[in-house]
TORFI-670133 format. One line per field, with one value per residue: z, x, y of N, C-alpha, C in turn; residue in three letters. Coordinates in pm, 1 decimal, padded with zeros to 6 digits. Each point is the difference from the previous one (the first is absolute). Layout:
# TORFI-670133
n.zz <- c(Z|...)
n.xx <- c(X|...)
n.yy <- c(Y|...)
ca.zz <- c(Z|...)
ca.xx <- c(X|...)
ca.yy <- c(Y|...)
c.zz <- c(Z|...)
c.xx <- c(X|...)
c.yy <- c(Y|...)
res <- c(ALA|...)
//
This chain:
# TORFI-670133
n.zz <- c(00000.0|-00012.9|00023.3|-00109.9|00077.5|00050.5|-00096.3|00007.6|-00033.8|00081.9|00031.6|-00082.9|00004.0|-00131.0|00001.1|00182.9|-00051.0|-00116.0|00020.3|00039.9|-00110.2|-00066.1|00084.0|00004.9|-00161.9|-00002.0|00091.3|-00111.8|-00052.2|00101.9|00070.3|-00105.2|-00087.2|00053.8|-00016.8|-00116.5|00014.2|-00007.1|-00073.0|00017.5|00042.9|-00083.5|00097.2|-00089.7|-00039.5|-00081.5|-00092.9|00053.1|00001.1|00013.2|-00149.9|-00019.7|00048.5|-00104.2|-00104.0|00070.4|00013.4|-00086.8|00016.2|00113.7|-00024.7|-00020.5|00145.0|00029.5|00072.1|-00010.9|-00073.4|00019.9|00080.1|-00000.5|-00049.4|00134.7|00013.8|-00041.4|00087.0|00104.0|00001.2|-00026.4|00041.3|00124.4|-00058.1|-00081.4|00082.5|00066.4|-00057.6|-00082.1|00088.3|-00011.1|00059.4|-00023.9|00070.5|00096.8|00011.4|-00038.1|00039.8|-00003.2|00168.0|00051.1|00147.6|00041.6|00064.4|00094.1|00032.4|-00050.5|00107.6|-00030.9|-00014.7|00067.6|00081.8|00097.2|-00125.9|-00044.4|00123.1|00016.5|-00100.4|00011.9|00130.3|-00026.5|-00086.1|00150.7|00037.7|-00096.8|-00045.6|00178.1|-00051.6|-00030.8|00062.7|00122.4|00084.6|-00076.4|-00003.9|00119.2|-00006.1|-00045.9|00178.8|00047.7|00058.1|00129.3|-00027.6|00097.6|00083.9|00085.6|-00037.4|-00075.5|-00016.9|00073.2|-00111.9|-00062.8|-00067.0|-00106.8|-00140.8|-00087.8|-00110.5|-00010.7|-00092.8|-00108.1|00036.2|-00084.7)
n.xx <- c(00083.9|-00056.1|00104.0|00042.6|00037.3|00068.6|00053.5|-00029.9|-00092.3|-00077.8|-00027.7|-00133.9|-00095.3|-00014.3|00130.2|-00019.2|-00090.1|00087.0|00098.6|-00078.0|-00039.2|00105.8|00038.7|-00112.5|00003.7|00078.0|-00077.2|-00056.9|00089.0|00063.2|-00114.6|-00057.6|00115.5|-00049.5|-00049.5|00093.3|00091.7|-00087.0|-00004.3|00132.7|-00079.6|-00015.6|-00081.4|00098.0|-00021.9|-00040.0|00064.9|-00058.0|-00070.7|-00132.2|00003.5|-00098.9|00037.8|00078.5|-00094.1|-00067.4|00152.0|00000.0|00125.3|00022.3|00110.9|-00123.0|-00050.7|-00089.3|-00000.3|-00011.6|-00082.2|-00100.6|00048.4|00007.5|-00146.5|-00017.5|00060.6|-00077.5|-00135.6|00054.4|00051.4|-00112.8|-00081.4|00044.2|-00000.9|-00106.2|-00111.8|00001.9|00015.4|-00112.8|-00113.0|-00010.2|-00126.5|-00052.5|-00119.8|00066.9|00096.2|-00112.3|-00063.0|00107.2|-00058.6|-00012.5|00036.5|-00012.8|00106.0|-00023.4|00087.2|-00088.2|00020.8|00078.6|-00109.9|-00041.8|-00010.5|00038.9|00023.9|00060.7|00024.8|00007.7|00076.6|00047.8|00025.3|-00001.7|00116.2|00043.3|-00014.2|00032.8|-00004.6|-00005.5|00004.9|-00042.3|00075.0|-00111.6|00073.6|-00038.2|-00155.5|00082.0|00080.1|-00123.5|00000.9|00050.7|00066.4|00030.7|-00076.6|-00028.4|-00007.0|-00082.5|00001.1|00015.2|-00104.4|-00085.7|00015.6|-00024.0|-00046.0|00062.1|-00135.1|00098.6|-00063.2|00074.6|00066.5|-00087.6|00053.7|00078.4)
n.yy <- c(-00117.4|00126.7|00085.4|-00028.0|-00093.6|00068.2|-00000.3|-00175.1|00022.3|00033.6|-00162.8|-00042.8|-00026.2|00013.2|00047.3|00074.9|-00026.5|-00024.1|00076.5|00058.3|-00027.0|00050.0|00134.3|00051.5|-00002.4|00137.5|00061.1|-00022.9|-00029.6|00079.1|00047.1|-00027.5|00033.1|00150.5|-00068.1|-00031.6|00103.8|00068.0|-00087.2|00012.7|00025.8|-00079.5|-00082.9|-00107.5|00097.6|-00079.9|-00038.6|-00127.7|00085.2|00012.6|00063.8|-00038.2|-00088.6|-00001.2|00064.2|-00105.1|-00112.1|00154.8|-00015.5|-00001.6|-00068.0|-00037.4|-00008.1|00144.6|00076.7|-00106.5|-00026.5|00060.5|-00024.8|-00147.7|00015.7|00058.8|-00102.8|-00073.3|-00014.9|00062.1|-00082.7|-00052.7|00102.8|00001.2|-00123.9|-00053.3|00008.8|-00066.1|-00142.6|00047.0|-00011.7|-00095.9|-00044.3|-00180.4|00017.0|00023.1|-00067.9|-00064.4|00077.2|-00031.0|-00053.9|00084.6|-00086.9|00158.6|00046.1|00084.5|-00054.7|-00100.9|-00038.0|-00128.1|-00043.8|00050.6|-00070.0|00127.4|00081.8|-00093.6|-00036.1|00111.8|-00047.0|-00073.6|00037.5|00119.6|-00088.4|-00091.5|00126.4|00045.4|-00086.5|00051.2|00109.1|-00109.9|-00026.9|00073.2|-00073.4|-00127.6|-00014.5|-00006.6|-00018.6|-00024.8|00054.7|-00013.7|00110.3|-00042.5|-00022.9|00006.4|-00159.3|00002.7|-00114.9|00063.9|00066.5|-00098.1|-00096.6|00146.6|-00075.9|-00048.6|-00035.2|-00004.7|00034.0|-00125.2|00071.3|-00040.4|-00117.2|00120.4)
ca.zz <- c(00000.0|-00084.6|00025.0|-00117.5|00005.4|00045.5|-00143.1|-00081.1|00008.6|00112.5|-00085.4|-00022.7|00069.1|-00080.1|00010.3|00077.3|00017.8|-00110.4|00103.7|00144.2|-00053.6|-00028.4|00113.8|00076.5|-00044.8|00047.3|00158.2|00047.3|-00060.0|00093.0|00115.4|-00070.0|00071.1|00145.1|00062.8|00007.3|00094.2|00130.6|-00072.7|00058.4|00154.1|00061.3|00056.0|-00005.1|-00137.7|-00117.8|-00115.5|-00104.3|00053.7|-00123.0|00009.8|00089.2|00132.7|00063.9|00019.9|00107.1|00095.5|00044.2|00093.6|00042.3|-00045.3|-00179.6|00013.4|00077.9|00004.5|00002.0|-00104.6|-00037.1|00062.5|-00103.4|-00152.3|-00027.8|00054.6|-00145.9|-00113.1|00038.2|-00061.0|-00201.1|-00043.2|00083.6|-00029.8|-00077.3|-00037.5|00074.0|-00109.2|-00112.9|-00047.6|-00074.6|00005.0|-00219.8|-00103.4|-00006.5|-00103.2|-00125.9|00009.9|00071.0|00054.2|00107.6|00083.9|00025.2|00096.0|-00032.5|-00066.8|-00088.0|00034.7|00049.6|00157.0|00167.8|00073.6|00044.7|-00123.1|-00019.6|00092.2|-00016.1|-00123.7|00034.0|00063.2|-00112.6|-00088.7|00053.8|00055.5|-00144.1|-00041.1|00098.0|00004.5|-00171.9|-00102.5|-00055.2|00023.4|-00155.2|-00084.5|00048.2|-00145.2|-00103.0|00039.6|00079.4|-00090.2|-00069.7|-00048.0|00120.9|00052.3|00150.7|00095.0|-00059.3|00052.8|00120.0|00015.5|-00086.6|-00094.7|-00096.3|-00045.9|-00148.7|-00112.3|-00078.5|-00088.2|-00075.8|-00009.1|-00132.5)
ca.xx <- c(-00083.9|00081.0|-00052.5|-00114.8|-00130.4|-00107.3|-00064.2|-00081.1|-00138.6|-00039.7|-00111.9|-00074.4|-00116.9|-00004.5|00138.6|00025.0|-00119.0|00029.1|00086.3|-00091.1|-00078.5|00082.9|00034.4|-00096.1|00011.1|00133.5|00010.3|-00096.5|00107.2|00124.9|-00075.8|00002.4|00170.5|00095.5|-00128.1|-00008.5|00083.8|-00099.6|-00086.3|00058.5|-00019.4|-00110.4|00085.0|-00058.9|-00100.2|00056.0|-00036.0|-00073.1|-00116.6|-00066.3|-00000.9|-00110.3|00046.5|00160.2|00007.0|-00057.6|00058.7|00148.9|00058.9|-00084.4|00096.5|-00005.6|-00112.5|-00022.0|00077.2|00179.5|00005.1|-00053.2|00189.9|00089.0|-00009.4|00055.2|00148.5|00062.3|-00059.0|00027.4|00143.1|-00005.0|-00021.8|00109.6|00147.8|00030.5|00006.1|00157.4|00061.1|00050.4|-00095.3|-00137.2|-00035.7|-00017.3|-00086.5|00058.2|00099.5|-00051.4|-00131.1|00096.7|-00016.5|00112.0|-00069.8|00095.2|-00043.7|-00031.0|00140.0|-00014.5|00058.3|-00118.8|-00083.1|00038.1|-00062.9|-00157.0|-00055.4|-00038.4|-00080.9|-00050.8|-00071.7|-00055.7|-00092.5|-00023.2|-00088.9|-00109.3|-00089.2|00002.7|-00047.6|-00095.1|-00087.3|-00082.5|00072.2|00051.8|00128.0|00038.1|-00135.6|-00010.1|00115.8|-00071.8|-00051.1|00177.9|00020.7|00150.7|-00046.6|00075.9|-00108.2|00009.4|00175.9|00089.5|-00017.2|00043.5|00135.8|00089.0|-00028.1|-00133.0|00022.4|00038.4|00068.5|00156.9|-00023.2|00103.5|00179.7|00009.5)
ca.yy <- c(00117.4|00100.2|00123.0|00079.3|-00091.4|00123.4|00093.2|-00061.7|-00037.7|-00116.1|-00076.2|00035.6|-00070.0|-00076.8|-00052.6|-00053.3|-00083.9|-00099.5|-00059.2|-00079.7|-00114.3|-00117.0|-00093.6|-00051.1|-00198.8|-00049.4|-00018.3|-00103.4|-00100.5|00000.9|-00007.0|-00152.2|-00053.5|-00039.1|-00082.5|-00151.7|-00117.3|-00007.9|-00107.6|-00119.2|00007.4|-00102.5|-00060.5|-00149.3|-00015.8|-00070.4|00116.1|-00062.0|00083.6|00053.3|00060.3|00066.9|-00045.0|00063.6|00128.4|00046.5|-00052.5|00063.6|-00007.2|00136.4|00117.0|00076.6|00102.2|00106.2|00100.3|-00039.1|-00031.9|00115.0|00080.9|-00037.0|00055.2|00155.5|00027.3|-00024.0|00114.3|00093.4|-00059.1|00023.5|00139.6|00069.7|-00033.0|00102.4|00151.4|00051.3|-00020.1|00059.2|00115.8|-00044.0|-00139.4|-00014.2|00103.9|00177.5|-00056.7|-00013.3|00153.4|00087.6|00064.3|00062.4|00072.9|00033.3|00079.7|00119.9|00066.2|-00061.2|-00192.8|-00092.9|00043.4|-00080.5|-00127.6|00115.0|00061.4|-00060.3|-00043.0|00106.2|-00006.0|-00087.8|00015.7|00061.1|-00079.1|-00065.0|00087.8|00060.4|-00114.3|-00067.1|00144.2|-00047.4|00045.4|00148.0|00027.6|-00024.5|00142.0|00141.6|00083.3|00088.9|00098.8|00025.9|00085.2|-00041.5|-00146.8|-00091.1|-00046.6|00037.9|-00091.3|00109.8|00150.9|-00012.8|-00038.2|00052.9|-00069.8|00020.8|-00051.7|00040.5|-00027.9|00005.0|00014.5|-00146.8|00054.3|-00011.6)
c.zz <- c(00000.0|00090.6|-00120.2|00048.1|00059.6|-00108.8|-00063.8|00045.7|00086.5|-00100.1|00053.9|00059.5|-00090.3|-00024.1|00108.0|00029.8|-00067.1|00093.9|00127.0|-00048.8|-00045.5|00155.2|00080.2|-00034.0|00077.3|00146.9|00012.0|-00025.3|00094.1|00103.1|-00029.4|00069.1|00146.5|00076.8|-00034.3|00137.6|00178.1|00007.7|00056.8|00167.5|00038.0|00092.9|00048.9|-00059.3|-00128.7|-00134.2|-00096.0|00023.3|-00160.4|00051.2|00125.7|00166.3|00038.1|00011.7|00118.5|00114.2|-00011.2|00131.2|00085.1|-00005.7|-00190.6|00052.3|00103.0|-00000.1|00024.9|-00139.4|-00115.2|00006.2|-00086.7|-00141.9|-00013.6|00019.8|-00174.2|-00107.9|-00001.6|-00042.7|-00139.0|-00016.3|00055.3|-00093.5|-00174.2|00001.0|00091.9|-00130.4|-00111.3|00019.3|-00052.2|-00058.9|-00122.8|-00010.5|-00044.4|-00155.5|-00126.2|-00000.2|-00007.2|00078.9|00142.7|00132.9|00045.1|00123.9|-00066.4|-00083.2|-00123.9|00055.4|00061.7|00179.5|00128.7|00022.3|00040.1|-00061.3|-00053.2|00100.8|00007.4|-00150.4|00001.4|00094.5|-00076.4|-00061.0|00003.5|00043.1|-00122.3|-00013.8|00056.8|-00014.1|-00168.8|-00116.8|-00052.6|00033.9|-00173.4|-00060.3|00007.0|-00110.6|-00082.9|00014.4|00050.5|-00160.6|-00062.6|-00038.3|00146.1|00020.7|00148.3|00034.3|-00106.9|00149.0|00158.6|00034.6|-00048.8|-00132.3|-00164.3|-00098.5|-00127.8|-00081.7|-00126.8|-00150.5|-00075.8|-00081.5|-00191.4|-00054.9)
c.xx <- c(00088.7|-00095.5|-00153.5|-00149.9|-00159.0|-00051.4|-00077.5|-00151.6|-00072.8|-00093.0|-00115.7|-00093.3|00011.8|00116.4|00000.7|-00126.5|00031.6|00162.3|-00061.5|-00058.0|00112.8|00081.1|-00096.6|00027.7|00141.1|-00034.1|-00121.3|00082.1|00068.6|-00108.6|-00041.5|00068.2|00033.2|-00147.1|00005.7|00124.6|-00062.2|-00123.8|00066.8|00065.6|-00122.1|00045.4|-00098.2|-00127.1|-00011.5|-00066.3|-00086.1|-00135.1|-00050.3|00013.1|-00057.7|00029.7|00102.5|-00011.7|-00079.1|00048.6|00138.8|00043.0|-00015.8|00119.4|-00053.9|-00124.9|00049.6|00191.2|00168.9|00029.7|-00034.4|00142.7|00083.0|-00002.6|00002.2|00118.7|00041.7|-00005.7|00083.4|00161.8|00070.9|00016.4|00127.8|00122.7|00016.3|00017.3|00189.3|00097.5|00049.1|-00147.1|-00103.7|-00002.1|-00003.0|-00087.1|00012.9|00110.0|-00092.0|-00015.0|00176.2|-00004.8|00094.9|-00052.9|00138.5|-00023.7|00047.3|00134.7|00035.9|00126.0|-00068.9|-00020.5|00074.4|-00053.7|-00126.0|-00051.5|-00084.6|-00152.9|-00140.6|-00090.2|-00124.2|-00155.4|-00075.9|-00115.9|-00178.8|-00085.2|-00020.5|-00148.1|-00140.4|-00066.5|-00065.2|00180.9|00079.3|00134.6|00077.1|00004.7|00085.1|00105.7|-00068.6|-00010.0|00112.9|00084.4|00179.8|-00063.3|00036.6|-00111.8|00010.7|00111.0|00107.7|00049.1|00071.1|00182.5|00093.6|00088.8|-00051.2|00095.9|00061.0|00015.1|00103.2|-00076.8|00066.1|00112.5|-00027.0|00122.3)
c.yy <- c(00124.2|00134.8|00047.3|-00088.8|00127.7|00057.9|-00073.6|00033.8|-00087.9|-00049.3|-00004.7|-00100.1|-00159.7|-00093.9|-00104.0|-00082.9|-00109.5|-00036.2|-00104.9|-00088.1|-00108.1|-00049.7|-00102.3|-00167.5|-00075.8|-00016.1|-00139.9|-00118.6|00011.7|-00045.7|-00170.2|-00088.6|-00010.4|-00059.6|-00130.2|-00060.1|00009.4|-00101.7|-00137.6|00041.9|-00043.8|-00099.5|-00116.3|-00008.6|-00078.5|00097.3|-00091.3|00020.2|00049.3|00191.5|00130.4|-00008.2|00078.2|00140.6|00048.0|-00024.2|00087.3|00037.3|00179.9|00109.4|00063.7|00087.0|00063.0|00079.1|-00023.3|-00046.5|00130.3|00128.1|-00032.5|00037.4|00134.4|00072.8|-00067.2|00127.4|00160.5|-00025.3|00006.7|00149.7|00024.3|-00030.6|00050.7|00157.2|00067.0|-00040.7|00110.0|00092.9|-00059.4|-00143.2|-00034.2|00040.1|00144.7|-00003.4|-00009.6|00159.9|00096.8|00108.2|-00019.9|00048.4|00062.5|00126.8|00160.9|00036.1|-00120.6|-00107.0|-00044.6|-00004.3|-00117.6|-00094.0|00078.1|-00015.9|-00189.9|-00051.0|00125.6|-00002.1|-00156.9|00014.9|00119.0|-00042.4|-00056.5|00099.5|00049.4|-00119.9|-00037.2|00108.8|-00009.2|00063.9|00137.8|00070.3|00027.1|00121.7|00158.8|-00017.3|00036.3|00125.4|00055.7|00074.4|-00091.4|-00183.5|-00088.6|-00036.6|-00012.1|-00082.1|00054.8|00077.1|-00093.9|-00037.9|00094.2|-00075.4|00050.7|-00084.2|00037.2|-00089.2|00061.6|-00000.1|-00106.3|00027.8|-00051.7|-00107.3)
res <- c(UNK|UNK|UNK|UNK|UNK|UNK|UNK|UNK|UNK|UNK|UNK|UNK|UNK|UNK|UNK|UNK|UNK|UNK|UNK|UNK|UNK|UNK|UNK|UNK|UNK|UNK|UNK|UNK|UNK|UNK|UNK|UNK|UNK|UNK|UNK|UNK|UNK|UNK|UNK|UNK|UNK|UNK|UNK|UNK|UNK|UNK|UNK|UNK|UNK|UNK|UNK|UNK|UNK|UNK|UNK|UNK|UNK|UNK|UNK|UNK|UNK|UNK|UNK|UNK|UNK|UNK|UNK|UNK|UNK|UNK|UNK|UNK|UNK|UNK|UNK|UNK|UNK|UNK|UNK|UNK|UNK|UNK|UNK|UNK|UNK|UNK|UNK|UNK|UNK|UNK|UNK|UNK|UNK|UNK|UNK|UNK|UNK|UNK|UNK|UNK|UNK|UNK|UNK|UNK|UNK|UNK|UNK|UNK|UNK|UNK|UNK|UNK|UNK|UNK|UNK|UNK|UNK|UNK|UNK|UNK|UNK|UNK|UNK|UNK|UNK|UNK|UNK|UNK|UNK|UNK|UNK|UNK|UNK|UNK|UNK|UNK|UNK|UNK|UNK|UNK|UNK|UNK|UNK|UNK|UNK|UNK|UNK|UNK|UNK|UNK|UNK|UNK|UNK|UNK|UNK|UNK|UNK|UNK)
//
């Protein structure tokens, strides 16, 4: 990341809605994933069970809030580490987009955690955390605005 990263253009409703949609396939594939090796903490269970049985005999580490912890600690992992990485997750990467902080590098663990939660209140209010960059004069959406955050896009390289 580059000092000029401040001069690009924050993105747009439409960009980062099509970024969130391609990550979204990517977090249902990782959350997928990190749930099958909690499947074998069963104990003395046999796996020759019809379908229907087993899914009702999971083991009580795949329900309620220790488990529910574990996928948000996945979930919250994925975002943190790309976005600390290089700035932007693979869906951000297709859209060439950039989360970046006010002086255009890449953001903190805060900034990250802050965006995140953000996020989820952005989301639990019908969405309008999103909506508001329509209305927000520098294009920011409320977990923008809270984390000191925003989003750019890179112009395609010729």
């Amino acid at each position: 990341m580059t000092d000029s990263q401040t001069q690009y253009p924050s993105a747009g409703v439409i960009k980062r809605l099509a970024a969130m949609t391609y990550d979204s396939l990517l977090i249902f594939g990782l959350l997928f994933t990190a749930t099958i090796p909690t499947l074998f903490f069963q104990t003395g269970q046999k796996l020759d069970k019809a379908n229907e049985q087993v899914v009702h005999e999971l083991p009580t580490l795949v329900e309620g809030w220790p488990f529910q912890s574990y996928l948000l600690l996945v979930y919250i992992s994925f975002f943190c580490w790309f976005w600390r990485k290089n700035g932007q997750t693979l869906g951000m990467q297709a859209w060439r987009l950039y989360v970046v902080d006010k002086q255009g590098q890449t953001i903190s663990l805060k900034q990250c955690l802050q965006r995140i939660a953000g996020a989820f209140v952005s989301a639990a209010c019908l969405g309008m955390g999103y909506w508001w960059v329509w209305i927000d004069k520098d294009n920011l959406t409320w977990h923008d605005r809270w984390s000191d955050t925003r989003i750019v896009i890179h112009p395609k390289k010729q």
